[in-house]
N, C-alpha and C positions, 0 to 999 in steps of 0.2 A: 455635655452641658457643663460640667467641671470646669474641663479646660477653658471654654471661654469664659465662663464667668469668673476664673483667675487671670484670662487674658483682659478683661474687663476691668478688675481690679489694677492690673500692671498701668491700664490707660488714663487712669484716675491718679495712681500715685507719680505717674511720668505727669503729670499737670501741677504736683504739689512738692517736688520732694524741695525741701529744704536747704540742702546741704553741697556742695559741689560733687560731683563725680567721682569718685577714687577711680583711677584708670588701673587696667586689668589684663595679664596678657592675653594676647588673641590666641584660642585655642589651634593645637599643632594641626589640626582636620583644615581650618582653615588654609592652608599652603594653597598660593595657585586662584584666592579668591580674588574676583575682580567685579568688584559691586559700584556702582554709580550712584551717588547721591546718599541723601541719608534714608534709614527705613523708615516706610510709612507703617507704626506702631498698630496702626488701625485694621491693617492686614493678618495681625494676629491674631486677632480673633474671625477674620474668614473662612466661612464652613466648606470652602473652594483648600482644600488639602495641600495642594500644589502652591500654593499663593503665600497660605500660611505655611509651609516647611518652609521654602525662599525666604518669606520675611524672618523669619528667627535665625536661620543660615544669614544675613544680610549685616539684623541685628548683633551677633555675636562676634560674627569677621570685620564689619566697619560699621562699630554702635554711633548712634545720634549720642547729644548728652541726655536726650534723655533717656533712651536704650540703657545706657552707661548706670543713669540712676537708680534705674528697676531691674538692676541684673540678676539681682538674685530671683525677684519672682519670673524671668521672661525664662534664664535657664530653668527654674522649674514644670513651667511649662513646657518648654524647649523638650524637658526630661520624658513630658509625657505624651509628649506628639513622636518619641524615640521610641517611647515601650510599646506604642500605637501601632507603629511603624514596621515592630521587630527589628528595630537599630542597638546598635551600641553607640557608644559617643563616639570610635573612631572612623563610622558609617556615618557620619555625618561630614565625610569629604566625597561622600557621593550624592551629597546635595549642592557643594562646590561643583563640581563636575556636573550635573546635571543643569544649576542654573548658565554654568558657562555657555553651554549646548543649548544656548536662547532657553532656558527652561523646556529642556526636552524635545524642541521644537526640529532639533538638529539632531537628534538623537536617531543612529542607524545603526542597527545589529548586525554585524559579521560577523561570519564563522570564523574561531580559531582553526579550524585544520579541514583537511579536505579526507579524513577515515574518521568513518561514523563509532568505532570504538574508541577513539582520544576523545569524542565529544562532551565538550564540558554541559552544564547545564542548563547555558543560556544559549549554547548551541541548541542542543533539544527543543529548546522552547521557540526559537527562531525556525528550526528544521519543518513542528509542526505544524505553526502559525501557515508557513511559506508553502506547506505540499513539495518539501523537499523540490519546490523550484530551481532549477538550473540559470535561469536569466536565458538573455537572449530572446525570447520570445518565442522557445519552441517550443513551446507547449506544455514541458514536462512536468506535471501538477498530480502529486498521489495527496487522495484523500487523507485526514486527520486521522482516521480510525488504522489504516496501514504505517500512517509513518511511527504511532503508537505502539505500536506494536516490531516494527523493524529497529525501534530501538528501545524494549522492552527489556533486554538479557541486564542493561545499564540503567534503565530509566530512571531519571532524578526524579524529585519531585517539581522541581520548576518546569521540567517537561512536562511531567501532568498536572501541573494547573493550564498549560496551554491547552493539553487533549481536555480536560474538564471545562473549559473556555467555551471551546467550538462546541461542546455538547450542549451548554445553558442556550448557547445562541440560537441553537435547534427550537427551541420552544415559540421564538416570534419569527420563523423563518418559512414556516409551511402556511398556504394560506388554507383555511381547512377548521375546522370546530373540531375535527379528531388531532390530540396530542400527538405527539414525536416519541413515543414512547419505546421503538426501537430502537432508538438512539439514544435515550435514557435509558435505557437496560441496560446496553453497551456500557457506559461509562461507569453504572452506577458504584463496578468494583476497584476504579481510580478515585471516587468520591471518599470509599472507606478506606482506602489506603495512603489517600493525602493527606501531609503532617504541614501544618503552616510553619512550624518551629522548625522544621529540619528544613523548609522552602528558605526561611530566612537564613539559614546558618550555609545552605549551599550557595545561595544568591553572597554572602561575604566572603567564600571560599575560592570562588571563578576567580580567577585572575587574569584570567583569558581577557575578559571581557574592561571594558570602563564602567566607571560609577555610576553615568548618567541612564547607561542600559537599565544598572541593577535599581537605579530609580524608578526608571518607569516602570518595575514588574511590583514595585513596592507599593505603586500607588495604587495599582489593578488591583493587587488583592487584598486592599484595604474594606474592602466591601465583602471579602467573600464571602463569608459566615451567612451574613443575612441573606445573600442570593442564593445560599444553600439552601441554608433553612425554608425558601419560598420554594425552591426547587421540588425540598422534600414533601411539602401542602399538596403542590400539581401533583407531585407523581402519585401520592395517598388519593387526591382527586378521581386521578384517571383509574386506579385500580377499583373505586365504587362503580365508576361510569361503565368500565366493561369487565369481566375475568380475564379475558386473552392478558389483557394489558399487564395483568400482573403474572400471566402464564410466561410471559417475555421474560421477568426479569430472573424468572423459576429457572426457567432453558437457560439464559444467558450466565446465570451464577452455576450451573452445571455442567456447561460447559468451557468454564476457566478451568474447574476443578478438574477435569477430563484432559484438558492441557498440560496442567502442573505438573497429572500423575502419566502423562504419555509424550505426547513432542515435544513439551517441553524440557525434557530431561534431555535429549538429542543433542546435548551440549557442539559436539561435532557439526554436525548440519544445519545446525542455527548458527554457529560463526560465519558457517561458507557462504550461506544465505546475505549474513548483514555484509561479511564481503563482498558479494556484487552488489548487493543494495549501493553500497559508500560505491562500488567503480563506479557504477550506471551513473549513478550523480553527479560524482564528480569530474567523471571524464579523465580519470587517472589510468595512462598504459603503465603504471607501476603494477595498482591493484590488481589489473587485470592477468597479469602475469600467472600462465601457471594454471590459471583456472576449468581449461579443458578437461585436465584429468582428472582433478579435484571433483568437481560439477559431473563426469561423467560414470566415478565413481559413486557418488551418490546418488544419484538418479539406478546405477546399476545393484548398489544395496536394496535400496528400496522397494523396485520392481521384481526383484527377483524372490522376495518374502513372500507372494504371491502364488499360489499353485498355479498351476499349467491348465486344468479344467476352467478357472475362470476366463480363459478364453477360446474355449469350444466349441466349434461348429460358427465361431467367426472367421468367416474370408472374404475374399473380393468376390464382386460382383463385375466377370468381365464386362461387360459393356454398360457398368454404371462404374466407374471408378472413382465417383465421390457418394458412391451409396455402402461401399465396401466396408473393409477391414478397417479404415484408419476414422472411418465412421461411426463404426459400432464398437469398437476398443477406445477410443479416445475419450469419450466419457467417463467408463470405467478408470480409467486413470485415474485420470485428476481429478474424483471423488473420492481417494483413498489420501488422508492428511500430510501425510508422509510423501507420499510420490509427486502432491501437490506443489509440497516443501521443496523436493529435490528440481522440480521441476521450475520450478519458479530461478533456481540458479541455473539451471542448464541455459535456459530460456535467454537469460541476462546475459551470460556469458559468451552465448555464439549465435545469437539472434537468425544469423543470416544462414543460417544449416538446414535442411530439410526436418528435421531432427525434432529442433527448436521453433522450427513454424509449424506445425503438429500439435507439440505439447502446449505451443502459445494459443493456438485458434480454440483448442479446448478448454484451455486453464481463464483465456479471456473471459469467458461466460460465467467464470465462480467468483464467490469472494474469497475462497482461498485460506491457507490455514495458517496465515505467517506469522500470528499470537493467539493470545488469548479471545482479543477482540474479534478479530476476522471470524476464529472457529466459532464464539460465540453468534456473530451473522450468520455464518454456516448452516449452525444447527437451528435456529430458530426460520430460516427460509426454508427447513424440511420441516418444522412440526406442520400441522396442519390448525392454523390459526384463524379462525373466524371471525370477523366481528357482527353481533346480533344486529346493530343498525344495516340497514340495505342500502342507506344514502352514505355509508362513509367507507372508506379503504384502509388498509395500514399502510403507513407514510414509511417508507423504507428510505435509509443514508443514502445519498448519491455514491458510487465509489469508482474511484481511477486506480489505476494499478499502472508500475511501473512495465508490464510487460504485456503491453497494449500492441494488438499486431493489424497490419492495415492488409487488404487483399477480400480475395475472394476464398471460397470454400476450399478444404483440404481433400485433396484424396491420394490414392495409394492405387496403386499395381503392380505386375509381377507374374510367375510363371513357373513351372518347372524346371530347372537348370540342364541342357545340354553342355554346354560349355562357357567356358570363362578364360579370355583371353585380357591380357593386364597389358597396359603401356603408360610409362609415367604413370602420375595422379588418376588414371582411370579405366577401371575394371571394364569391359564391353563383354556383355552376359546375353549370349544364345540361347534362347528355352526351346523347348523340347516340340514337335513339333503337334499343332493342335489341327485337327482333322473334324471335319463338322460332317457328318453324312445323313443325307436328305432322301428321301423318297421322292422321285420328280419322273416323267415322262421324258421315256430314252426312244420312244418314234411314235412318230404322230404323221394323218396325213389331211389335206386341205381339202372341204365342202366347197358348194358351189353358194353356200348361205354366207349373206353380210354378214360381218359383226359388227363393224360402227365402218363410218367416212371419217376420213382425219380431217384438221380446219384447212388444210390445203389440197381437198379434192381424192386424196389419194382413197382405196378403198380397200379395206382389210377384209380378210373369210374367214370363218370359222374354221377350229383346228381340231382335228378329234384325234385325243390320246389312243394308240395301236398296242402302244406296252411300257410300264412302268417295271422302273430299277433302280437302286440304291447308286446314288451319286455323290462323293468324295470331295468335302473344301479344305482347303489349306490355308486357317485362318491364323494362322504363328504369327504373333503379332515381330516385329521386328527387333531388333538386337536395342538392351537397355543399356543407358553408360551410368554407372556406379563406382562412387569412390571408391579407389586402389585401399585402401585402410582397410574393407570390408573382403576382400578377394580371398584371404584364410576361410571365411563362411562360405564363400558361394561355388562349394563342390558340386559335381554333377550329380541328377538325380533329388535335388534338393530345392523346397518349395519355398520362395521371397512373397517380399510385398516393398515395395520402397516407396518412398517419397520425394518428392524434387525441393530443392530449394526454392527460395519466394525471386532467388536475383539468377536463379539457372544453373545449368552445366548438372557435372554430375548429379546422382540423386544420391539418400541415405537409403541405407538398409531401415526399415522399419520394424519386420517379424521374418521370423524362418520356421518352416515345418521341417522335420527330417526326413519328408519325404511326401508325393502327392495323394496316397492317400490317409495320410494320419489327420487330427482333426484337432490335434492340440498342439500347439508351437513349441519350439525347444530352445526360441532364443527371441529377446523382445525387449526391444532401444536398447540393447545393448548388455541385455543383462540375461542369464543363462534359469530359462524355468523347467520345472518338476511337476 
């Protein structure tokens, strides 16, 4: 109210001044300005933010006389729609730059760089805005609460006012009298860790970027304070209306802490991670360089921390090969944060491996550990959280994930190893011969009694069993083809399980027993267990 009622004053004494104009030089911000006509004074005191920055940008680069004549109070103003702003006066050639850009109207975010660690800060905020969108139209869209977090090790603050964007939006997004309150937990530890002061000093720090951008993020969060503040009423609201609500944000602040003090320290496998994250995106064969061994080594860390008993008395189920091993261990995985982690890079990396369509058809089903945020969905999707109303649900995020796999069910087979014969790229693995022996009638002889007419006349008799005997099947399923890479494991005498790729040809090794009757594995994707 200040300001206009001294932009008020400026429009009174631009009606009266007396005196001719002292002309004044145009300040250095102005360079590059290109304003048409003279200002319309009247604009400056418009409660439309965007309207009035333009007109004093307008006013100070090409003044009317009477602009001219009330300089000194319109800069004063000027000064306080700057502190408003979070400006200095040399930020005020990103109001040039913005009005050039039709007043914002033109105004398009791109990324300076295509590796998600060079990302400035209006990258981030563009990364989360977009769901790490690729263009093109193929689809590739990760939820705000993942892209949040794959660029977490860096995060600016002008990237989290984007993640804190998408969360306020949550509130008129669900149709429902029950809150979003899963989604406000999530956030609520970007809300305390958001500095406006540090927002502005990085938004004049990017150099990446043009002015007009860092205008439009200037003028979003000109409001923010008080959508907080309303923010913080609902959320006090919701925690009267049920307990869970506030049991959400219990779990969700305990398990950021639970990050900080565990994966998050993984400084190593958090790089490898936001490494495929940036190749997946951006479609860089530089990134991806390399990343087999990398991704295969961690995945092989991680699995192998693991005893050997927690996979006991899991095997295949011969003639359900999607009820098997790859059935009842694949869960297990990718419920442990870490192997999550790792797996979420193996996954990126060589998508198209028997390997990585395994851990992807398992890992699809979670939200996954990949920050802070994720873990805290994680854990609040296991508490067991009820709400006392019987007509309402808890409204859970939608989430996408970069390692999203299309197909039908996984399964796994395998055998005890006879022999293994290698040619080029692929192993051709002989198992040991399976014999099925049945109790069945070895002579029988024929009555004079019907036992049915077939539909074509013919007429069957009755057969009466003379003598039963143990009779021998040779159910050895036939020779599997296994990548040559695997052929050091697959000695004779030694029990597998593999998996095929989703595009064919050979399969992966999945698990190996030392032998058919042990009941605990000695090796598993890759990694060597105890």
């Amino acid at each position: 109210m200040r300001t206009q009622l001294t932009v008020a004053a400026v429009l009174v004494g631009a009606l009266t001044f007396a005196s001719p104009p002292v002309a004044a030089a145009e300040p250095a911000w102005c360079k590059g300005a290109s304003f048409d006509g003279e200002p319309d004074l009247r604009d400056l005191s418009s409660k439309d933010a965007e309207r009035a920055v333009a007109t004093f940008a307008h006013a100070a680069c090409a003044p009317s006389p009477e602009a001219s004549a009330n300089r000194a109070e319109i800069e004063k103003s000027r000064a306080a729609w700057g502190k408003r702003l979070g400006m200095t006066d040399a930020d005020w050639a990103d109001v040039v730059a913005w009005v050039n850009a039709n007043e914002g109207r033109n105004t398009r975010l791109t990324y300076s760089t295509k590796d998600l660690s060079q990302f400035t800060p209006l990258d981030h905020y563009k990364a989360i805005v977009d769901g790490f969108d690729r263009g093109g139209g193929n689809g590739a869209y990760v939820d705000p609460i993942y892209v949040a977090d794959a660029l977490d090790q860096g995060l600016s603050h002008v990237g989290r006012f984007a993640y804190i964007e998408a969360c306020l939006k949550a509130e008129t997004s669900v149709a429902s009298s029950a809150p979003p309150a899963a989604t406000w937990a999530l956030c609520q530890g970007d809300i305390e860790a958001f500095d406006l002061a540090k927002f502005h000093e990085e938004l004049r720090a990017d150099g990446a970027h043009a002015g007009d951008g860092k205008m439009m993020l200037r003028f979003k969060a000109m409001d923010l304070k008080q959508r907080l503040d309303e923010h913080a009423r609902r959320v006090q609201a919701a925690w009267k209306l049920d307990p869970v609500y506030k049991q959400m944000f219990d779990v969700a602040a305990a398990a950021r802490g639970e990050w900080a003090a565990g994966l998050g320290k993984h400084t190593k496998l958090l790089e490898l991670v936001r490494r495929m994250n940036s190749a997946w995106w951006s479609g860089s064969r530089k990134q991806y360089e390399g990343c087999e061994a990398a991704t295969a080594a961690a995945l092989e860390e991680a699995v192998g921390k693991l005893p050997a008993t927690t996979w006991k008395k899991m095997k295949d189920e011969r003639f359900d090969p999607f009820g098997g091993f790859a059935k009842t261990a694949g869960p297990v995985l990718v419920a442990v944060p870490e192997i999550n982690l790792a797996a979420e890079a193996y996954v990126l990396c060589r998508p198209k491996t028997g390997t990585a369509d395994f851990l992807a058809y398992n890992a699809q089903d979670t939200v996954g550990y990949r920050g802070p945020r994720t873990m805290a969905f994680s854990r609040m999707l296991t508490e067991k959280l009820t709400l006392d109303d019987l007509t309402e649900k808890i409204h859970w995020p939608e989430t996408e994930r970069p390692y999203r796999r299309s197909g039908g069910v996984v399964g796994s087979a395998g055998g005890v190893i006879a022999k293994t014969k290698v040619e080029g790229d692929v192993a051709t693995v002989t198992l040991e011969r399976f014999i099925v022996k049945r109790k069945e009638c070895v002579q029988s002889h024929q009555t004079n009694r019907i036992s049915r007419i077939l539909p074509d006349g013919t007429i069957e008799y009755e057969r009466v069993c003379d003598k039963t005997g143990i009779v021998e099947y040779d159910q050895t399923w036939g020779d599997f083809q296994i990548k040559a890479v695997y052929a050091p494991l697959l000695k004779k005498g030694v029990k597998f399980s593999a998996v095929q790729s989703p595009e064919g040809g050979p399969a992966d090794l999945l698990v190996l027993w030392p032998n058919k009757k042990t009941e605990e594995p000695s090796w598993l994707v890759g990694a060597k267990v105890k």
